[in-house]
Structures are given as C-alpha cells and as structure tokens.
BATI-798111 format. One line per 10 residues: number of its first residue (from 0); for each residue x, y, z of C-alpha. Coordinates in pm, 1 decimal. Example, Ala and Ser with C-alpha at 12.3 -4.5 7.8 and 13.67 -1.06 7.14 Angstrom:
BATI-798111
0> 1230.0 -450.0 780.0; 1367.0 -106.0 714.0;
end
This chain:
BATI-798111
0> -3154.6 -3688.7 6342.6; -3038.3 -3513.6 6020.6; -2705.0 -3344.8 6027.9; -2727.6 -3491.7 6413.6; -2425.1 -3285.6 6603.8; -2384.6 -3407.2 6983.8; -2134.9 -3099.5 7042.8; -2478.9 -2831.4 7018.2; -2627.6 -3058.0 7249.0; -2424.4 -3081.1 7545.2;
10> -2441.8 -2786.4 7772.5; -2157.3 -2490.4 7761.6; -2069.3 -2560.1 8092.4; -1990.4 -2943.6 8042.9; -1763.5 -2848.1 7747.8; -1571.4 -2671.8 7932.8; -1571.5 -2847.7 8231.3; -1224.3 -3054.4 8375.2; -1346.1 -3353.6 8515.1; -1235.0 -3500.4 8860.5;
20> -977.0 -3683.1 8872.1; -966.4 -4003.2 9095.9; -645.6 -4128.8 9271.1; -740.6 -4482.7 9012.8; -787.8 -4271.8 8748.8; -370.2 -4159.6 8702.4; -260.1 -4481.3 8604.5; -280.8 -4785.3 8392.6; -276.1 -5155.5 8565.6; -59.5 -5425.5 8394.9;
30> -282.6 -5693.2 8581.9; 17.9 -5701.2 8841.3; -66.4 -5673.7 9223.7; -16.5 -5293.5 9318.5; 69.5 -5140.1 9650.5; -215.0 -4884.8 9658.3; -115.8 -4597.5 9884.6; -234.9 -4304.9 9659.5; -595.7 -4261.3 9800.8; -540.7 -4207.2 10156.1;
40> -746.4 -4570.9 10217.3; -733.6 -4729.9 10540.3; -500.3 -5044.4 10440.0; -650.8 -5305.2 10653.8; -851.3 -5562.6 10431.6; -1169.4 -5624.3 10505.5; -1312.2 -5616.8 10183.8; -1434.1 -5304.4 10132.8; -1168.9 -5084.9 10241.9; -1063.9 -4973.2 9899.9;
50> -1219.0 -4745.7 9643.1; -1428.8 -4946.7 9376.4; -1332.9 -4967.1 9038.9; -1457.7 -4614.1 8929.4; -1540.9 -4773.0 8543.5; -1697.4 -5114.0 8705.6; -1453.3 -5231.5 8417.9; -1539.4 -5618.0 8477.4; -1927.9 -5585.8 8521.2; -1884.5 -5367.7 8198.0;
60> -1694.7 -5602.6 7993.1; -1939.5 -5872.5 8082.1; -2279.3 -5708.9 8004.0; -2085.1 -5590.0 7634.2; -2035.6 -5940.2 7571.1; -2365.0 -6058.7 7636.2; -2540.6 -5712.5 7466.8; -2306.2 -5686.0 7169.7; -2193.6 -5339.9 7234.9; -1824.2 -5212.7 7356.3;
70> -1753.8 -5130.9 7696.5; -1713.3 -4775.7 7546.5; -2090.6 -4773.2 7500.5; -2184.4 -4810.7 7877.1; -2272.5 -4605.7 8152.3; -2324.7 -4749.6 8513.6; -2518.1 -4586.2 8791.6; -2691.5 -4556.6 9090.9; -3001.0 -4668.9 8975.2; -3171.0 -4590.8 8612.5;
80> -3254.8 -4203.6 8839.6; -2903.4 -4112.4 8868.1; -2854.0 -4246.0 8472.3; -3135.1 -4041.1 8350.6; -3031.0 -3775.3 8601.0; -2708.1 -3723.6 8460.0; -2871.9 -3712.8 8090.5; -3033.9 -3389.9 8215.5; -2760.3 -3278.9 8358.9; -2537.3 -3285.9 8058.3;
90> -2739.4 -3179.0 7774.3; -3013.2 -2960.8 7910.9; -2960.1 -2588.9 8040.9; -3178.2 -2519.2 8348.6; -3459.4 -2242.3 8288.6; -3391.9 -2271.2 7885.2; -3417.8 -2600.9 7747.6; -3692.0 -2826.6 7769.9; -3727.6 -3231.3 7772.7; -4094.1 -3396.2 7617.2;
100> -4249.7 -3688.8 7800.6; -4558.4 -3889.2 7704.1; -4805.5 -3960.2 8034.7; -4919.4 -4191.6 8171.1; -4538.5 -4293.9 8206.5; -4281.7 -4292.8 8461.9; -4291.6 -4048.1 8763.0; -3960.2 -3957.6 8727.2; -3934.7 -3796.3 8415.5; -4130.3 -3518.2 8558.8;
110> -3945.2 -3471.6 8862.0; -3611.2 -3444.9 8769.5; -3763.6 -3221.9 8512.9; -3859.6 -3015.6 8850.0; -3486.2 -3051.4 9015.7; -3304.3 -2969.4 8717.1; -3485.1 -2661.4 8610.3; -3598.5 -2783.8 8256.0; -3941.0 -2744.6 8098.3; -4120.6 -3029.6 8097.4;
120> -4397.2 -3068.2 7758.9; -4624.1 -3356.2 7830.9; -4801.7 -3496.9 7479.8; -5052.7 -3764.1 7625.7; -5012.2 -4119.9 7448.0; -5331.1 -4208.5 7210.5; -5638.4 -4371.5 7373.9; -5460.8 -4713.3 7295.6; -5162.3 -4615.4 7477.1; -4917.7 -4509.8 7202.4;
130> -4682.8 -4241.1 7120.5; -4889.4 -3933.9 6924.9; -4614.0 -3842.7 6666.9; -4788.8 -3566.7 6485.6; -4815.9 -3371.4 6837.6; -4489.0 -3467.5 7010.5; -4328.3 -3326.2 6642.5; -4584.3 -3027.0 6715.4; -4432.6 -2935.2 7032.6; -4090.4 -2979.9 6904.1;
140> -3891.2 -2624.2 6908.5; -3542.5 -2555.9 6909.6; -3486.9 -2604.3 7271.6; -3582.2 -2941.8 7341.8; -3342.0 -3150.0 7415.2; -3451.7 -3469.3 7520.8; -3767.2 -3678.6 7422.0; -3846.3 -3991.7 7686.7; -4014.0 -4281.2 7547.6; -4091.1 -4595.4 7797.2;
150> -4124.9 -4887.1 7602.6; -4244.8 -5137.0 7769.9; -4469.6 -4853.5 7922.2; -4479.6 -4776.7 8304.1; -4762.5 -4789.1 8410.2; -4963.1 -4938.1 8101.1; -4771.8 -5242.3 8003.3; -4747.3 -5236.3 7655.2; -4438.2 -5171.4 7363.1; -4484.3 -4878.1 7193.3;
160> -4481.1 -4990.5 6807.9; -4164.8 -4967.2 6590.5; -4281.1 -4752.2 6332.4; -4372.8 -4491.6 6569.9; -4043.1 -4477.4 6746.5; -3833.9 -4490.3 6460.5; -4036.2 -4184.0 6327.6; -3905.3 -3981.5 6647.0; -3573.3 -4088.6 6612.2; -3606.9 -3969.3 6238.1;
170> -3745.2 -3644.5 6283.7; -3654.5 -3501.3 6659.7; -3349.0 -3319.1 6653.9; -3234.9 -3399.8 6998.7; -3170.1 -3727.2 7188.5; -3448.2 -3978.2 7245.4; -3379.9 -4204.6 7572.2; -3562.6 -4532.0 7526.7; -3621.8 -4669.8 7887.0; -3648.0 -5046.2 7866.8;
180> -3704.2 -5116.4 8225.0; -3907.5 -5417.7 8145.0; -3739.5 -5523.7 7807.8; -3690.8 -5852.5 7955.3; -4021.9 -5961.6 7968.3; -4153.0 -5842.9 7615.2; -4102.1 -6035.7 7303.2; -3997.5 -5775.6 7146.9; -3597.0 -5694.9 7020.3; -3416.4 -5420.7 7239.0;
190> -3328.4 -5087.3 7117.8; -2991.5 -5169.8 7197.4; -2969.5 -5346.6 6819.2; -3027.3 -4991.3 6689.2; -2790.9 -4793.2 6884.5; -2537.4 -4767.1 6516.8; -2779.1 -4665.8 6318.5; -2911.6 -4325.5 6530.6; -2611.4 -4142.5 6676.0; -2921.3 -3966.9 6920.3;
200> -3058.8 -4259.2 7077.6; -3011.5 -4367.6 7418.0; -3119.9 -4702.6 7552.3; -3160.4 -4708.4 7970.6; -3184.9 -5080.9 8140.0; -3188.0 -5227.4 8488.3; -3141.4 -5486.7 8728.3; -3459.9 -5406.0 8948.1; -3694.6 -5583.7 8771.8; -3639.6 -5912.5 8576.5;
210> -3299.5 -5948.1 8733.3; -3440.7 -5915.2 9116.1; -3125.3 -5712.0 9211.2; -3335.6 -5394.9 9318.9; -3220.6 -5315.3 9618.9; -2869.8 -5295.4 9512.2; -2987.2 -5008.0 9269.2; -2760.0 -5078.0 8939.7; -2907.7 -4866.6 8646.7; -2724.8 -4941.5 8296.5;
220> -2731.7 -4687.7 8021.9; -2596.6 -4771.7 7636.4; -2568.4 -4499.5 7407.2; -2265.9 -4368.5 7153.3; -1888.5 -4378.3 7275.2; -1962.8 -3998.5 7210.8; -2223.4 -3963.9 7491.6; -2088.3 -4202.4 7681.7; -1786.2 -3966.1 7741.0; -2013.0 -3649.0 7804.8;
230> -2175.3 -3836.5 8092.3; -1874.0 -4010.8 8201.0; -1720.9 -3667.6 8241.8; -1991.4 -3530.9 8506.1; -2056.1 -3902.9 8708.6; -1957.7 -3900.6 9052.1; -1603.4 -4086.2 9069.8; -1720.4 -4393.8 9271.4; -2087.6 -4350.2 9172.9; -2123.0 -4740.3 9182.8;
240> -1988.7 -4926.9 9530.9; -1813.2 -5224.0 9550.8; -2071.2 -5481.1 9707.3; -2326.5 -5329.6 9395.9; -2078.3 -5429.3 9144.0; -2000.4 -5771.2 9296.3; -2326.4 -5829.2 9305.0; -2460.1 -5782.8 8964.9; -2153.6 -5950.8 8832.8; -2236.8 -6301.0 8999.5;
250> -2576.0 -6196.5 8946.6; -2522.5 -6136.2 8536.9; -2310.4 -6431.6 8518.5; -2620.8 -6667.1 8651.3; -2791.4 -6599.9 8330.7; -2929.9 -6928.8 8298.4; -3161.1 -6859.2 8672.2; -3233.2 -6532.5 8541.5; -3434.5 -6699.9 8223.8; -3569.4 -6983.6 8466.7;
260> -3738.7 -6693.0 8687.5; -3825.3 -6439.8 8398.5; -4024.0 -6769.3 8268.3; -4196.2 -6825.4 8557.4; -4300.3 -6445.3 8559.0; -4478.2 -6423.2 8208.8; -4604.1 -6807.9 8342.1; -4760.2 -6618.9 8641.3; -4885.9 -6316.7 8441.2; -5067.8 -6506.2 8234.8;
270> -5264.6 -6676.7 8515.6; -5337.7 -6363.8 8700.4; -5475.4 -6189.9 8370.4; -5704.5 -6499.7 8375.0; -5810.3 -6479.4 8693.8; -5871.2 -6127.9 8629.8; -6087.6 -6171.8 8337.0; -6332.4 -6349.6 8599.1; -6400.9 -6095.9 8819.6; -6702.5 -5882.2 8772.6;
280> -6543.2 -5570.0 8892.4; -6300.6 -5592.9 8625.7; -6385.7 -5411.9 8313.3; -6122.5 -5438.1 8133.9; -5694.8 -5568.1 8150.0; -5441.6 -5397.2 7912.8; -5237.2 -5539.9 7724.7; -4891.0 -5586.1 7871.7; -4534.0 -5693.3 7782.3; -4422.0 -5632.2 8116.6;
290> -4419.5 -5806.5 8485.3; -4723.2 -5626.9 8574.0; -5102.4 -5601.8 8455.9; -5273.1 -5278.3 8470.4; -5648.4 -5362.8 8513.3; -5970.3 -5098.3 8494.8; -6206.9 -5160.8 8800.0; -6520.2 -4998.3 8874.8; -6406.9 -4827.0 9145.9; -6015.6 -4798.5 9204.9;
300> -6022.1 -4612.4 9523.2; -6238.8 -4852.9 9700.1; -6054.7 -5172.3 9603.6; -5721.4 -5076.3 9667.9; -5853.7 -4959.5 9988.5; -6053.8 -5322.5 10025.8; -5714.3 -5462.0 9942.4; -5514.5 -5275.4 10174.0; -5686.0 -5421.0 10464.7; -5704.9 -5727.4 10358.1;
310> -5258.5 -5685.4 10366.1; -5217.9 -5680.8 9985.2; -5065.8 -5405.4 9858.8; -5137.4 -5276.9 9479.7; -5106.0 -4964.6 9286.5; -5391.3 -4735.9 9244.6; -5295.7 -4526.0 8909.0; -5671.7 -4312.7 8824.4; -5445.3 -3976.2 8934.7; -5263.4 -4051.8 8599.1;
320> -5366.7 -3946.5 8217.6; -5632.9 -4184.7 8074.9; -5588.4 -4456.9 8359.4; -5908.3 -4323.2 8561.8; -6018.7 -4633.3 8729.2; -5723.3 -4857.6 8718.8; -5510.3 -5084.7 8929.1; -5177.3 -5188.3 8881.1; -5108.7 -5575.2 8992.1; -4710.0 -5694.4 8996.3;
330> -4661.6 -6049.1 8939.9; -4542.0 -6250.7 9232.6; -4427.0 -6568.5 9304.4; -4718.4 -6849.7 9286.4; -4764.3 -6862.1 9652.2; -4834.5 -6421.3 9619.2; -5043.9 -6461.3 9350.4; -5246.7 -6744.9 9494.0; -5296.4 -6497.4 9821.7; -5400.1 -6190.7 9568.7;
340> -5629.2 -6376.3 9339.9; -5808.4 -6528.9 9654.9; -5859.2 -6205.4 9801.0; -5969.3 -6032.8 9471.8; -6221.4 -6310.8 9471.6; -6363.5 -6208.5 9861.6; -6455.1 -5843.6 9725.9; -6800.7 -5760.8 9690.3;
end
C-alpha cells in the first residue's frame, strides 16, 4: 500500500475510455415531475416501462446511511459476479496481469480469472484454514493486480484473522477485494470500517444470503470514491432493473426482520453442529462464522449420494484443497433442519 497510486492500476484502455452515456445521465432532476421523452420508452405506465435509475440513487443513499459510507463509495450490480467481474475488467490487462486467490475459496475467482484472460496464482490457506502471508507476499510480482480474500471463507466457514489481513493490505501493492458474503452472520466488525485507512481495499457484500433476496441477484461493492468512478465508468448503464432495486429497498428498510431471521440462523447452526457432533460418521465440524457448517465424514461421496436419495440436497467439497472428505450443510429453517438431521441419523 506504500506510495499506493490507483492511476498505474487501472488498465490503459479504461483511461482512455468515454463512457456511455444514458438518455438519464444528461440532466439533473430538481425533484419536479418530468415529461420523459428522451429515451425512446414506450409511455404507457405499467410500471416498468421506464429505464431504472442507472445510479439506484435511493437504494444507495439508504445502505450509506446504515453502513456509514457516502453514496460515492458504492457500486451496485448484478450480483457480487458482475461486481467482481467488473474489478477484473478495470484493473487487470488480459494475458499480462495476474490476480492471487487462496483455495479452498469461492469458485468464481478462478473462472472469471479464465474469461478475462488473467493469470490466476493460487497460495493454499494453512492447514487451519488461514491466509499464508509469507507465500502469497512470495508470489507477489509486479503484475498482480488483485489479491481475493473471502472472509467469512466459502467453503470453510471461518474469518480469516485481522492481523493477517491487515499484513496484505500493508505489503501488496495492488488492490485486495475482501468478499464478505457472509459478514452478517460472524461476530466479527466489517471491513467496511477500514475502507479510509487503505486507499487499495475493496469490500464486496450481498443480499443472497442473510438478506434472503437471492434470486433478485443485488451484489454491493464499497471501495474509494476513486474506484468507485473507474468501475462506474465501464458498468452497463441499467446494470441493475427496476423490480431488483425496489426490492432490496423495502427489503433494506425491514431491517428489524432481517436481524429476527439472521438470529434464528446462528440459533439453527448451532443445533445442527450439535447434532452433528453425534454422528459417528462425523469426524470432525469446522469452525464457522457463516450460515453453513462444513463437516469431515468418512466417506463424502457415499453420503451425499445416501443423501441425495433420501431428497436432501448438500454439498460435497473433497474436489477442493484440503477439504478431502467434507460436506457442506446450509442452515435451514427448523422444519429443514429437523428433515436433515433425521435423515443424517438413518445412515449406516
């Protein structure tokens, strides 16, 4: 982060690009009711049948209040994948630059590695599941660009410790994206309190997970006004539609459910990991700040297969880096968990 410049970052091609230009883009509202008849809309109202608010200005101004951040610091997209594709995008040069990711972790990393061209250098976490700074600062030359740490940790569960993470913001030259998918459910604070003191970090959040809106696919990223603009500058226009952004807005405003439900998740968690613990083909549960428990089994492939059949659906992670053997169990609602831990409990 010393002497951090975002202009050596951001790829030749986004300098110098002219962004487009939106029809709600060439002028300033007063809060007065306009006659729109600039983007060739069809006029008839039936709810949808204007162009959404390119900026999502209200859903922005909402999530800075309760985040303490400006709206100047936000990003919406289509997802957290079009946020972190866009990140790529903007700051790494396909077939020259190169991003570092930490496996086990999330899929996608990899495979927008793949799309955009960019070198992917994999440093496995430690046997307990943490970052290994010595070798990620080991792999570290002067074309990497982007370090991804997921904290809470996809699939593992657990939050990489502080000390570790503020050592990579320290020392790696480029920008470190800290995906908080499941911040909600950990005790621990968000990066998001930390985004003024490293002008290279990047904090990406969600509304899949603890606030249930996942099939409206609204990924949130917070970072400096300064990235903010470089990514701004290469969205799609109307990357988030109308019913998504009227959705998470009554859906952000309900704050007070979204608690009630996020307690009733770690509530839930804690049974399962119980239940769990009682089960002689469970050798061992990993700690986890998320809404899932990642569990070693004696034999992965035949209980997700036993599980399947029975009509229960979990994850089978042994293909990835030190998770040979494991399952991954979401936490459902009682009446899912009371159906999983039964059936766990028929296995033999």
């Amino acid at each position: 982060m010393k002497g951090f410049d975002l202009n050596t970052l951001v790829r030749e091609s986004v300098q110098k690009l002219q962004p487009y230009s939106s029809a709600r883009d060439e002028y300033v509202s007063d809060g007065s009711e306009m006659l729109f008849l600039d983007a060739n809309e069809n006029p008839f109202d039936n709810g949808v049948n204007r162009y959404p608010d390119p900026y999502q200005r209200s859903l922005k101004l909402l999530l800075a209040e309760q985040k303490g951040v400006s709206e100047s610091q936000i990003l919406l997209g289509n997802g957290s994948d079009e946020v972190l594709d866009l990140i790529y995008r903007a700051f790494c040069e396909p077939n020259q630059d190169n991003i570092i990711s930490l496996p086990p972790t999330y899929g996608m990393y990899k495979v927008l590695s793949g799309i955009n061209a960019v070198e992917n250098k994999e440093v496995f976490l430690t046997d307990d599941f943490e970052p290994n700074v010595e070798e990620i600062l080991g792999v570290v030359d002067a074309k990497s660009k982007l370090l991804f740490i997921c904290s809470p940790n996809n699939p593992t569960g657990n939050s990489f410790k502080k000390e570790r993470i503020k050592q990579l913001l320290a020392s790696f030259s480029g920008l470190v994206v800290i995906d908080e998918a499941y911040i909600d459910f950990s005790k621990d604070e968000s990066w998001l309190s930390q985004l003024n003191n490293y002008p290279n970090l990047i904090v990406t959040q969600t509304l899949s997970k603890a606030y249930g809106l996942a099939g409206i696919r609204l990924g949130i990223c917070y970072a400096s006004e300064e990235i903010i603009k470089v990514l701004n500058k290469i969205k799609p226009p109307y990357n988030v539609n109308q019913l998504t952004q009227q959705r998470a807005l009554e859906r952000v405003l309900n704050q007070d459910l979204v608690n009630k439900e996020i307690l009733q998740i770690l509530q839930e968690r804690n049974q399962l990991i119980t239940a769990l613990n009682n089960l002689e083909f469970v050798e061992k549960i990993y700690p986890t700040d998320a809404n899932f428990v990642l569990a070693k089994v004696d034999n992965a492939n035949k209980r997700y297969q036993q599980l399947l059949e029975k009509q229960v659906v979990v994850r089978n992670r042994s293909t990835q880096p030190l998770c040979e053997n494991t399952l991954r169990f979401t936490v459902g609602t009682p009446e899912e968990n009371k159906k999983l831990i039964a059936t766990l409990k028929e296995l033999n």
